[in-house]
Structures are given as structure tokens and as C-alpha cells.
N, C-alpha and C positions, 0 to 999 in steps of 0.2 A: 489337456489331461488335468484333473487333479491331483496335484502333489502338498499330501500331507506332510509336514517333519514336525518331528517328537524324539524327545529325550526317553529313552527305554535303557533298560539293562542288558547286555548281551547276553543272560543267560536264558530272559526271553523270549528273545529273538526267533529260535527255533521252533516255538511255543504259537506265534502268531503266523508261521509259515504253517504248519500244521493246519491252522485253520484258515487261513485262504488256499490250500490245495486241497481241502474239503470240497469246496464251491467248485464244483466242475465248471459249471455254464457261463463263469464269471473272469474275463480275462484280468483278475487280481493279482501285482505282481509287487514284492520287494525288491528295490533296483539293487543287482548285484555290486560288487567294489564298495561299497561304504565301510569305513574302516568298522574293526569291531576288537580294536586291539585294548582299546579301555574302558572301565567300567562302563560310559555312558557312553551314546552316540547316538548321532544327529542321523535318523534314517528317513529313507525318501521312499512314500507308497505311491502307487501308481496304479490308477486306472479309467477306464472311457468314462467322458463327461456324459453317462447317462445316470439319472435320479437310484436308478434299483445297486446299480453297483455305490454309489456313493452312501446309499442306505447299507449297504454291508458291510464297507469300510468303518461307517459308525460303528458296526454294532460290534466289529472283534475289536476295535479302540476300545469301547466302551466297556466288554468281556475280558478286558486284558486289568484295565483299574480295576472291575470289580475282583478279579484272583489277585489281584497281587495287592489292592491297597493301596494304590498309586493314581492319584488324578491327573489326567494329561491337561496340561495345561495349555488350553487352547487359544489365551492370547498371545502364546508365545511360538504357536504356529503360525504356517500361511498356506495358501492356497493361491498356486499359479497355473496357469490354463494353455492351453495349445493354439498353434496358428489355427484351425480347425474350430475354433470354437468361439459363437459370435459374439460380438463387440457389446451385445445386450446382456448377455449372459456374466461378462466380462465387467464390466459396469455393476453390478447388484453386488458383487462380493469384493471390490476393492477394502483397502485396509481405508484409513484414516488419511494415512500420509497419500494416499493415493489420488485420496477425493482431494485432498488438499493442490495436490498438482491441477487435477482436470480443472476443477471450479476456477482455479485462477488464469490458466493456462487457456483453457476454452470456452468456459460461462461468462466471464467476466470480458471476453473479447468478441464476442456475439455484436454487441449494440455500439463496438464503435464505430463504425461506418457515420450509421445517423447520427450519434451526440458528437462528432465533431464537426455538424451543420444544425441541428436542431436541440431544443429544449424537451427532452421528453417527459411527459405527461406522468407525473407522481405517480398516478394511479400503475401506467405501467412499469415503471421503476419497482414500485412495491410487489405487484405479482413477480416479478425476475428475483426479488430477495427472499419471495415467501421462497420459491421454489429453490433457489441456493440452499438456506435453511435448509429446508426440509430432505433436501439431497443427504446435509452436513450431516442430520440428524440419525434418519433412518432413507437409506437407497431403496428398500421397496416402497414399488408404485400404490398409493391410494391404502398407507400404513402412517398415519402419524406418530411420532414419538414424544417424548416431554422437550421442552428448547431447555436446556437448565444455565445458558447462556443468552440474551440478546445479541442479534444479529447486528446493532451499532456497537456493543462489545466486541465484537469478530470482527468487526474492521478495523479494532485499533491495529498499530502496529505489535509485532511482537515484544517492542522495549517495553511497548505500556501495558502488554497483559494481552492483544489481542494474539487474531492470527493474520493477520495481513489481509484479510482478504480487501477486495473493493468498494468503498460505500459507492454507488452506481451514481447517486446526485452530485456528489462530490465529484468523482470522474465528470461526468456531464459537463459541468461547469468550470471545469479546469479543461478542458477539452475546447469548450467555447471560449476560454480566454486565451488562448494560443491563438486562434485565429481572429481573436478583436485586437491583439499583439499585432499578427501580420497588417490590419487594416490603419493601423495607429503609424505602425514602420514604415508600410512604403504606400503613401498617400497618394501615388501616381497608378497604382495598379489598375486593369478595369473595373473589379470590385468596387475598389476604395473610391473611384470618379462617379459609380453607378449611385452609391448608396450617399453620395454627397450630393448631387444631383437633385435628391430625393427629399434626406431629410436633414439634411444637415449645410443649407446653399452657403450662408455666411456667416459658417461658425467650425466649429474643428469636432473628431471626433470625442475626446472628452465629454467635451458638452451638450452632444446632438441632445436633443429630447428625446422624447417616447412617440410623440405624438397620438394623433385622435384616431388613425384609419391605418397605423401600421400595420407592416407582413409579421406573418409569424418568425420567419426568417430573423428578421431585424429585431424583433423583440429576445429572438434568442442569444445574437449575438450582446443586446443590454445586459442581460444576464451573466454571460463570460466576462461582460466587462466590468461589471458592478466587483469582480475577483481583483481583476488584472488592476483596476485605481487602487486596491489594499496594498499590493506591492510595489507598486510603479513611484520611480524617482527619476524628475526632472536634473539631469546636469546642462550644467553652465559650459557654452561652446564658446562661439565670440557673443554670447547674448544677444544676438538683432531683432530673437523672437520671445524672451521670457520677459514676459512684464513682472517689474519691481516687484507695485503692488495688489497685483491681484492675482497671479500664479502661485501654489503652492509649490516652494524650490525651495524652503528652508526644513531642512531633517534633525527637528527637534526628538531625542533620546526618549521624551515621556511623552510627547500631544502627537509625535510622528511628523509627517510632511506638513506644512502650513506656510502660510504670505507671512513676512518678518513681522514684528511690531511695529505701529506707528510713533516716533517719536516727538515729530515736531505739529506744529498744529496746520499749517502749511502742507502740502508736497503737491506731485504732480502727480497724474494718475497713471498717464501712459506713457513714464517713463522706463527705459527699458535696461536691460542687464549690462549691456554693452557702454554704456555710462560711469561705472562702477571699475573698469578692467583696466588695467595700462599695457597697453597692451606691445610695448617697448621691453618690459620685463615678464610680460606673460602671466602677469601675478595680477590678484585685489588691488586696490588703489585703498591703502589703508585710513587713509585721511577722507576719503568722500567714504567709508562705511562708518567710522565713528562720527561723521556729519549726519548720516540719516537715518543710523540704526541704530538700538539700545546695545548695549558691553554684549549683552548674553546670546544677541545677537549675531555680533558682528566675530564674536569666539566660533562660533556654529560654521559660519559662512567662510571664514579665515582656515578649519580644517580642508576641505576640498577645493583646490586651484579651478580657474576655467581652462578649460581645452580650446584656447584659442582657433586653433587650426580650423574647426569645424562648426558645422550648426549645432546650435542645441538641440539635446537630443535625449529619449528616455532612458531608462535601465531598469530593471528588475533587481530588488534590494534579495532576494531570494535564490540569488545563483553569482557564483562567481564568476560566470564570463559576463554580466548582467543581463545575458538575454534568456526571456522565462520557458521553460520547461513544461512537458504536462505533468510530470514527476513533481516537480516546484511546486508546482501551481495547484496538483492535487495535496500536498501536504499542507500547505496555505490553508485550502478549503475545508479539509478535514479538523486541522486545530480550530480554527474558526466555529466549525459546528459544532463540535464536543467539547467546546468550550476548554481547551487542554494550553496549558503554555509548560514553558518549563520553568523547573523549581527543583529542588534537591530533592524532593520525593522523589521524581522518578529517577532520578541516580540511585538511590539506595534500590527502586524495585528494579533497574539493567542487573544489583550485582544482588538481586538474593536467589538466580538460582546458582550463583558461586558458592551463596553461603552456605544453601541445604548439602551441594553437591559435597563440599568440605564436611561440612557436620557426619553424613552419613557417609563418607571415607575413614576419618578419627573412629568411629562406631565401631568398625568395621574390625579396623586394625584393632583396636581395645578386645575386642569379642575373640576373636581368629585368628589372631597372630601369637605366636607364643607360645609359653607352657602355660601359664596362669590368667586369672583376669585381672589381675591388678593393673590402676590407674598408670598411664605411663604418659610422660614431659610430650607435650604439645610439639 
């Protein structure tokens, strides 16, 4: 059914029953109980979801502003529908916040199946965003409307201005690096033995190549992982597997993950972490890091103890437990592509709609509250 509500006057209330009991052949009906004990109220019309009655219902709305002078404001109606009535029909006249659900809830979870196994093809990525868009924009079919937003602006988050929605590439790729995570994690899996096998015989995941006659498979998983190295940190277990110097295990604040500096003109190349550890106190061996490493160094490496107990092993700098997320791993990807870090701007844009919402409370109160308009103490 369509259910109109609108602000009217009870005194014309009577006025618009009048004329829906005019319409014989039209089951038009004002639902009884609705208070009408104050000047205004919220009333509920009701009639079959057919096109000629909903043309009627217009036209005494619209016969009701024209005697009285009163514009019904029609964004501050809604229109809700019956079990009865199909899900197509249902769909074309959602509000905003409605489309806002479905598209994220249902559009945006269509293609994950495939992107947490393959790389899909830009091409089809961009048809699934025209058509978001243009959902966003206007709901009927084969109606373009103006975009007076970009659709990479609607997937910021809503701190930065957008509206959450999904950048699809971005999913994609955070999607493929949860499972190049899994492949990195547990190197004994069939997977992880298959694809070593292959291309990767005497060397580790990190480093496989691309090679010349690769799957598309394998190429998608280089992808998810090209993500997963921007967060990925090497910690120090008993060291037997991080080499000094050629692993990146030092988490330098400005350059990120990198191999320490070389200090002396000498060193060894393979030698390994576990060299370095006392491992009687479970601590750095402070005397062999000011032997091989520069101060600025050896300060960096001095914050984080090794976890003796165990092998060395990755972590995820983007999640507290350190193991990575597609949540993680999608906000990763998304800063990365919009180019977005944080800074005090966007602190000032999380609170200005506190600030509008204040401004236009004080207004409020200044105008409406009172006997007079005089300026009154903040």
C-alpha cells in the first residue's frame, strides 16, 4: 500500500475526507485513530498500489495546497509498501538512506566470492560502479541524472566527507591480500606447497617472481600481495631465520621497514638474528648492536625485545592482534589510492558537523526562545 504522511491542519481534515468519498470506485481511505487532538498531525492515507489511485491521492494533496496555501512537503514524506507488492516496484521509490543500505549491504557483496580468488578486470569493476552510481543517483531504469559528486568521493569514508560506500579495486585487493597472508602463514598448507613447487622452488613467498607463463591465479594473488608487504613487519623470534643484512626487520618512523645501516666496512652477509640475542636474559646483547650497528639504529631495534620462545614470524602493523583484516587491509588500500594520510584537517572536518549543528541550535534559541530577540550569553 502506499502510505503517505503529511502535516495538515485538523480543521482540514474533514475537507479532504469529503473528497475521497466523492470517488466511489476508489478504495481511498484516511486511516482512523490518528490523533487530532493538536493543531497539526501526522496523518496516514492509504490506498491499493495501483498507478490511477495514486493519481488521485495526488491530485486532492495537491487540491488541498492549492485552497489552503500550504505546500506539502514532500521530502518530509515517505512512501511504504505492502507485503503484496514486488520487490521491483519497491526498489524504484526507496529514499536515500535506503539505497544507502541496499548498495552496501547487497551490491557491494555480489562479486565477493570471485575477488577473494581472482583479480577482476577494471573494465568490469567500472561497469559495477557506473551502475552503483547511477542506482545512487536516479533508481529508474535507462533515466540518467547529473553525478554532482564522483563516485571515488563516495567511497571516502564518512569522516572524510564521503559515504562509505566500497571502492570495488580497493576490496579486490585487500580481499587478495588475506589470502597471500594465509600463503605467507602457513607455508605447509597444500596451497602454499602447490604454488612453491611452481614458482617459487628455492626462494620464499616474498620474493617469488612473476615469471614469463604465469596463471592468472598466481598473478592475482602478486597483487594482494604487493598490499600485504606495505603493512607487513618482520618480528624477531629466536632469529635462526632473519638475516641481519639483507631482510627488511628494522621499523624506521620516516623510511618504514628497511635492512639497518651498514656501519663497518667489513661484515658477514649471512649472518643471522639469533647472533645478536642473549638469550640467558631474553634481551638484545647490547654490546654486539653498538658493534655493528650505527646509535640510530641500534635505539630502533633496542625498542622491541625478540620473542625468544618462537620462530620468527610476521605481523600486520595495521591491527592490534597483528594479524591483517580485509577491514585493515581495505583502509590501507584505500589511503594509498586517494592519496589521503592523516593530518589536523581532517580532525577539524570529523567536528564541523558539530559545529554547523551548534551554530544552528544558538539561532534557534536567539530567534524562538523568549519574549524579544535580543543577543543573549553564549
Amino acid at each position: 500500500m502506499y502510505c503517505c504522511f503529511i502535516q495538515v491542519k485538523k480543521m482540514a481534515i474533514c475537507k479532504i475526507s469529503e473528497a475521497i468519498n466523492e470517488i466511489r470506485e476508489l478504495t481511498l481511505k484516511i486511516r482512523h485513530g490518528c490523533s487530532r487532538t493538536t493543531g497539526t498531525n501526522k496523518n496516514l492515507f492509504m490506498c491499493k498500489a495501483y498507478l490511477a489511485q495514486a493519481t488521485v491521492l495526488h491530485r486532492v494533496l495537491e487540491f488541498y495546497g492549492e485552497a489552503t496555501g500550504q505546500c506539502i512537503n514532500l521530502l518530509k514524506s515517505s512512501i511504504s509498501f505492502g507485503d503484496k507488492v514486488d520487490v521491483q516496484t519497491r526498489l524504484l521509490h526507496l529514499s536515500q538512506g535506503g539505497k544507502e543500505i541496499l548498495l552496501k549491504s547487497t551490491a557491494g557483496a555480489i562479486p565477493v566470492s570471485a575477488m577473494g580468488c581472482f583479480k577482476l578486470p577494471k573494465s568490469i569493476l567500472s561497469k559495477l560502479a557506473t551502475m552503483m552510481a547511477n542506482y545512487w543517483w536516479s533508481s529508474e531504469p535507462h533515466h540518467r541524472k547529473m553525478h554532482w559528486i564522483s563516485w571515488d568521493k563516495m567511497c571516502l569514508p564518512k569522516s572524510l566527507g564521503g559515504m562509505g560506500f566500497k571502492d570495488l579495486e580497493c576490496f579486490n585487493q585487500a580481499m587478495l591480500a588475506k589470502q597471500a597472508e594465509k600463503i605467507l602463514n602457513n607455508p605447509h598448507c597444500l596451497l602454499a606447497r602447490f604454488l612453491k613447487s611452481i614458482y617459487f622452488v628455492d626462494g620464499d613467498f616474498l620474493s617469488a617472481p612473476l615469471g614469463v607463463r604465469s596463471s592468472y591465479a598466481w598473478r592475482s594473488l602478486l597483487f594482494g600481495r604487493d598490499l600485504l608487504q606495505k603493512g607487513l613487519k618482520l618480528r624477531v623470534g629466536n632469529g635462526q631465520r632473519t638475516r641481519v643484512w639483507l631482510d627488511k626487520w628494522v621499523e624506521d618512523p620516516i623510511v618504514g621497514l628497511r635492512a639497518p645501516w651498514i656501519k663497518n666496512n667489513t661484515f658477514d652477509v649471512n649472518l643471522r638474528a639469533e647472533y645478536l640475542i642473549d638469550f640467558e636474559e631474553r634481551i638484545w646483547n647490547q654490546h654486539k648492536l653498538r658493534e655493528l650497528f650505527v646509535q640510530g639504529d641500534v635505539d630502533i631495534i633496542s625498542r622491541c625485545q625478540p620473542v625468544c620462545h618462537r620462530d620468527d614470524f610476521f605481523t600486520w602493523n595495521y591491527n592490534k592482534n597483528g594479524r591483517i583484516s580485509v577491514k585493515s587491509a581495505y583502509w590501507l588500500a584505500s589511503m594509498e589510492k586517494f592519496k589521503i594520510h592523516h593530518s589536523r584537517s581532517f580532525e577539524l572536518w570529523r567536528s564541523w558537523p558539530w559545529i554547523v549543528w551548534n551554530l544552528w541550535k544558538r539561532r534557534n534559541e536567539l530567534l524562538f526562545r523568549g519574549e524579544d530577540f535580543r543577543w543573549r550569553k553564549w
